[in-house]
Every structure is written in structure tokens, then in C-alpha cells.
N, C-alpha and C positions, 0 to 999 in steps of 0.2 A: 426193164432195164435197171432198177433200181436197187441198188449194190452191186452193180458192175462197175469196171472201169470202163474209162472212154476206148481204150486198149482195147480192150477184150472187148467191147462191141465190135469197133471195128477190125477185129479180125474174124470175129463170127461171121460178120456179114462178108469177107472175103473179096474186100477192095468193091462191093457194093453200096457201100455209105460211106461218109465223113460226117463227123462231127465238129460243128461249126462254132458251137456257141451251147449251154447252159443256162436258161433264166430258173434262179434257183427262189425254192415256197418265200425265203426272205426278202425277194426284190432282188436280189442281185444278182447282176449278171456276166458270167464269163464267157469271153471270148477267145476263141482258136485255144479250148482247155490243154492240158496236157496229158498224153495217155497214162497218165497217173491219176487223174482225176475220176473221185468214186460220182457217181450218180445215184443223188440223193430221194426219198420218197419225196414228192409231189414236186421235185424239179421238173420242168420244160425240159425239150432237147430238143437244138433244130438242128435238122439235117441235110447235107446237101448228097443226094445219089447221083449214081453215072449211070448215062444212056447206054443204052446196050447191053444191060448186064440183068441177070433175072431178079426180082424183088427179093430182096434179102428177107430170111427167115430171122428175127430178134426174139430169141427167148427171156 
């Protein structure tokens, strides 16, 4: 995921995932990012999926 936006995840995943939150390699953490937000090498990224939907594919 890392040089994607939070955008382009979640549309990859196709209403499969949300992104919640960012803990980024410096300690800091963002919350409910914007889909402008790039995801950075060694950032976390928590996520929240919906029931019922097939596991999304994240390249």
C-alpha cells in the first residue's frame, strides 16, 4: 500500500475496506485520514472491513 492514497485503496477494495486511522514510522498518528492522504513506507494502517463482502484484493 505504500505510495498509494487512502483513496485509491479504498476504491480498489471496492466498498471492502475503510481506512480508519494511519500510525505513521514517526509515532504519529492519524485519524479518519483523508483520501488524499499518501501511505508512507513502514506506516501501520488500520482497517475496518464489512461483513459480507469478499476479502479484498490490496495490491
Amino acid at each position: 500500500m505504500a505510495g498509494s492514497s487512502i483513496g485509491k485503496v479504498e476504491q480498489e477494495a471496492a466498498g471492502g475496506l475503510f481506512v480508519i486511522a494511519i500510525n505513521r514510522k514517526n509515532g504519529e498518528t492519524l485519524t479518519r485520514p483523508s483520501p488524499a492522504t499518501v501511505i508512507e513506507p513502514g506506516d501501520g494502517v488500520v482497517v475496518i472491513t464489512r461483513s459480507g463482502r469478499s476479502t479484498p484484493k490490496i495490491s
